[in-house]
C-alpha positions in Angstrom: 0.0 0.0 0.0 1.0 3.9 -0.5 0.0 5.7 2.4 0.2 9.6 2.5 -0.6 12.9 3.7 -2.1 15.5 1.8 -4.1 19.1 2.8 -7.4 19.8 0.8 -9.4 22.9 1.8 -6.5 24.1 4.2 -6.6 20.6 6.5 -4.4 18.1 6.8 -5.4 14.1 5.6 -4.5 11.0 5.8 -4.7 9.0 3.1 -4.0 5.9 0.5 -3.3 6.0 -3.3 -5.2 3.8 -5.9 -4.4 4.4 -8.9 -4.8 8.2 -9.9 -7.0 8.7 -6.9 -7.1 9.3 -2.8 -8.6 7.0 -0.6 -9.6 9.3 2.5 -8.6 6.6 5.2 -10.7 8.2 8.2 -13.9 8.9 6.0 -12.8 4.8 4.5 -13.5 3.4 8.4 -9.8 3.7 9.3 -9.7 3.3 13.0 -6.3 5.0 12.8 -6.1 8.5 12.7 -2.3 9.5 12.0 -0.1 7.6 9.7 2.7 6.9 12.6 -0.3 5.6 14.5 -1.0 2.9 11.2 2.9 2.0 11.1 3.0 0.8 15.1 -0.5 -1.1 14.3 1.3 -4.2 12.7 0.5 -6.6 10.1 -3.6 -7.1 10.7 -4.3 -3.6 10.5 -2.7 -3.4 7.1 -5.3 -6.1 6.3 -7.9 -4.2 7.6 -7.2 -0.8 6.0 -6.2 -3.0 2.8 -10.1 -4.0 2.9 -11.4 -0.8 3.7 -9.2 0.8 0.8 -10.6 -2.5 -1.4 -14.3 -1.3 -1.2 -13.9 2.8 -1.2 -13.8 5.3 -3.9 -11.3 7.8 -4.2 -12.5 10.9 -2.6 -9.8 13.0 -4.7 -8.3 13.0 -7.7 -3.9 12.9 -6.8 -3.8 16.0 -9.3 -6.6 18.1 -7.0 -4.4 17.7 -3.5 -1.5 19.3 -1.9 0.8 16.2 -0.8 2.0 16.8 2.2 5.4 14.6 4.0 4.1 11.6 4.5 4.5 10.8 8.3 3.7 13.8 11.2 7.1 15.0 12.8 8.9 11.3 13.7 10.9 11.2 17.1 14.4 10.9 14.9 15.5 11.1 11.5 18.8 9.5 11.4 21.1 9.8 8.1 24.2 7.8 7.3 27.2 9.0 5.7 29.4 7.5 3.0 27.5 5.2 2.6 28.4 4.3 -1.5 31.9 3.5 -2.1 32.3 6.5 -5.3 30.6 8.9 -2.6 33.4 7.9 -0.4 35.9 8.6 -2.8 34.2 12.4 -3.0 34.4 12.6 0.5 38.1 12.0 -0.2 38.6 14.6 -2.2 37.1 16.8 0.0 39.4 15.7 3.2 36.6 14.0 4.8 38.2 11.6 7.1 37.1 7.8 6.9 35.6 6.3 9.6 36.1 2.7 11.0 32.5 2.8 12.0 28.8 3.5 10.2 28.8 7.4 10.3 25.5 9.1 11.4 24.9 12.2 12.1 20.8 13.7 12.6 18.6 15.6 10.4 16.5 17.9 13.2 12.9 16.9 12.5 12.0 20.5 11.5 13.8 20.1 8.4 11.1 17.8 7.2 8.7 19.1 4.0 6.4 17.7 1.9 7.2 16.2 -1.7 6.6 19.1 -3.7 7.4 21.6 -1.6 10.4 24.5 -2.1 14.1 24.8 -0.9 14.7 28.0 0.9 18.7 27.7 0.7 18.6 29.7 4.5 21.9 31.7 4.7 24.2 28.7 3.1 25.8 29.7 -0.1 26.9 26.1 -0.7 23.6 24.3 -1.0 23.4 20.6 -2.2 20.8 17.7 -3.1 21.3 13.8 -1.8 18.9 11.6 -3.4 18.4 8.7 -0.3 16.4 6.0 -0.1 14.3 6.6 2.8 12.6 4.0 5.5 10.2 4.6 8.4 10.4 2.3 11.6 7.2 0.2 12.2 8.0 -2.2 15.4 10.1 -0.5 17.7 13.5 -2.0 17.6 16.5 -2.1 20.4 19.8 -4.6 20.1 18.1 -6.2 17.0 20.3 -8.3 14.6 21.1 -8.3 10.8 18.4 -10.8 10.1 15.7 -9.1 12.5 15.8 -5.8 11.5 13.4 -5.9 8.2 11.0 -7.0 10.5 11.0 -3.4 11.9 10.7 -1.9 8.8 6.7 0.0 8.0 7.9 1.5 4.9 10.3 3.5 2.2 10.0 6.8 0.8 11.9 9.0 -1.5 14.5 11.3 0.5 16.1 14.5 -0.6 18.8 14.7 2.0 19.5 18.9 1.2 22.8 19.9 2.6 24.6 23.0 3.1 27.8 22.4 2.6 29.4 25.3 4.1 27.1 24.8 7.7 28.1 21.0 7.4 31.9 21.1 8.5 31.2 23.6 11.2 31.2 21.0 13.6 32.1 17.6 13.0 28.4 15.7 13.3 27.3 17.1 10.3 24.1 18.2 12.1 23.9 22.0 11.7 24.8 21.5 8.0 22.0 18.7 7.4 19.2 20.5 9.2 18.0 23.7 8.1 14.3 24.1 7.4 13.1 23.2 4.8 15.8 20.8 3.8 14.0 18.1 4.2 11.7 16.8 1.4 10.7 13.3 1.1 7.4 11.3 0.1 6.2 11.2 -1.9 4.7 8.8 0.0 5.1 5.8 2.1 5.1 2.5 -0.2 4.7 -0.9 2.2 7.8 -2.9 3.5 5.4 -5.9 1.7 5.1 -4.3 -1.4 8.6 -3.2 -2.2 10.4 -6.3 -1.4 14.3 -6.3 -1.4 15.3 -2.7 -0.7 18.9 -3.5 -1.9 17.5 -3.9 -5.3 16.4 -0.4 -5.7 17.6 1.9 -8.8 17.8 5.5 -7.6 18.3 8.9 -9.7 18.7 12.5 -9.1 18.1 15.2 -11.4 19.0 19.0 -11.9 17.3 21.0 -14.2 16.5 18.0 -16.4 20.4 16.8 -16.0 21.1 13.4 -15.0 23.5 13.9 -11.6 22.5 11.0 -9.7 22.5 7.5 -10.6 23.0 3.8 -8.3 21.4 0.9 -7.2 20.7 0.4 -3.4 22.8 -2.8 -3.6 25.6 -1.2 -3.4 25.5 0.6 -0.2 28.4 -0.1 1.9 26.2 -1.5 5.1 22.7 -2.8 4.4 19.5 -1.3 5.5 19.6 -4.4 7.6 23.0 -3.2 9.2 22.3 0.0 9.7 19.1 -1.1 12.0 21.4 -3.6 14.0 24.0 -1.0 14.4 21.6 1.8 15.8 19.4 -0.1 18.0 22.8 -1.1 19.8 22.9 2.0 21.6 18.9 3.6 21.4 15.7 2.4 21.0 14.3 3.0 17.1 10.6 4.2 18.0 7.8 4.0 15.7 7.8 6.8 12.9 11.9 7.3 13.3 13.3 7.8 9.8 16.7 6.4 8.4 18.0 8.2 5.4 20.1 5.2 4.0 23.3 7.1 2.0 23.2 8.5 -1.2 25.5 7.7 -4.2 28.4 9.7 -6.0 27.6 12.7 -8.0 26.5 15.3 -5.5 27.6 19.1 -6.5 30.3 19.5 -4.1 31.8 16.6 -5.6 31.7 18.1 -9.2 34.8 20.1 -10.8 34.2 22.9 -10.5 31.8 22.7 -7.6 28.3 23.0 -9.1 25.8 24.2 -6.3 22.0 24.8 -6.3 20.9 28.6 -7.5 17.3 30.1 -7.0 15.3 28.4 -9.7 16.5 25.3 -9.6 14.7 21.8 -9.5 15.4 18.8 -8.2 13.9 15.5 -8.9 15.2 12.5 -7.1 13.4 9.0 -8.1 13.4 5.7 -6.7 12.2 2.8 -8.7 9.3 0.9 -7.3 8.6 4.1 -4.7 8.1 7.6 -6.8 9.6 10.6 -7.1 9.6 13.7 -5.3 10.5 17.4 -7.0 11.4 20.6 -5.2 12.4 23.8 -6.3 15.2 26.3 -4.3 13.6 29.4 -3.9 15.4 32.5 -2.8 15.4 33.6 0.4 13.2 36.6 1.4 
């Protein structure tokens, strides 16, 4: 299933897509009211909103709403760094040290927007886009291992991690860098752990203006989905709704020669196969 969130009229929704249209999941008989409430609700009430999405018609057209990010404000979102061995190599370049450990660093939950929304670059002069594939934490998990953790999986989405370069070696966590508002997007909405499948099989792309800069396969991240959920729950509890961005691949602006970064006007469309595509535009800052 695709669950989302979208505003009609000026309020906020939560819904399911089938085919062009939007199931409204409260008006369908959903008994849960928020989407973070549907990922902690396990397996039967999938089957149960399956059933109620099964026997409703759409109540919107997808072309008539506002899509809004696809979960309310999680606990966490969690990113990984270098997490592609040619993005690695950039990092190099750059005199990014290596780590003997995953690197992680947080994306501050206000950063979060919806699919479609715009980029205000903030006071960074270095902006940058990270296509990611995204996941959203359905059982709560804490010391899991390799071959647990997709059981703790809810979902995938499409993840712009937006960075400003300049903010991002300030300190050495990445944090400040990673988090400014608005540098968030992702959606453009949540797709089922069931429905995707393998998410090391995943092609993902990221465009600039219609350029190509962007393009790898989720199989070859460095540590697995499934490692990066054993690693974290070692030291803190994954909660229901937390986020993971999983690492994006080589060809990020910073890593260009010359340096190429985002101007006022420019879009960026990152695409995962099997989950969508999301598409924001950097505005300038008023």
């Amino acid at each position: 299933m695709k669950f989302l969130r979208y505003d009609i009229d000026g309020t906020a929704r939560i819904g399911a897509l089938k085919g062009t249209g939007v199931i409204d999941l409260i008006a369908a008989g959903s008994r849960w009211t928020t989407i973070q409430a549907i990922a902690g609700a396990g397996p039967q009430a999938l089957d149960e909103l399956r059933e109620q999405v099964d026997r409703a018609e759409p109540a919107h057209e997808l072309a008539e709403v506002r899509l809004l990010a696809p979960i309310e404000r999680p606990g966490k979102y969690l990113a990984i760094g270098m997490n592609y061995a040619k993005h690695l190599e950039e990092a190099d370049k750059l005199g990014v040290a290596r780590a003997k450990h995953q690197t992680w660093f947080n994306k501050q939950t206000t950063c979060i927007a919806g699919p479609y929304d715009d980029i205000d670059p903030g006071v960074t002069e270095k902006l940058d886009y990270e296509v990611e594939l995204g996941a959203v934490i359905g059982e709560p998990a804490k010391r899991v291992v390799e071959a647990e953790a997709k059981n703790h999986i809810f979902g995938y989405f499409v993840a712009n991690d937006v960075s400003a370069r300049d903010w991002q070696f300030h300190t050495p966590t990445f944090t400040m860098g990673k988090s400014f508002d608005t540098h968030g997007p992702i959606g453009p909405w949540i797709v089922t752990a069931d429905e995707v499948g393998d998410p090391h099989d995943l092609s993902l792309r990221a465009w600039v203006n219609g350029e190509l800069r962007q393009q790898n396969n989720t199989g070859n991240m460095i540590h697995s989905l499934w490692a990066q959920i054993a690693y974290l729950s070692q030291a803190f509890t994954l909660e229901t709704g937390d986020l993971i961005a999983t690492g994006t691949p080589e060809g990020v602006g910073v890593g260009m020669e010359p340096q190429t970064f985002l101007q006022p006007g420019d879009v960026v469309r990152c695409e995962i196969d099997g989950i969508g595509a999301i598409e924001n535009r950097v505005v300038a800052t008023s």
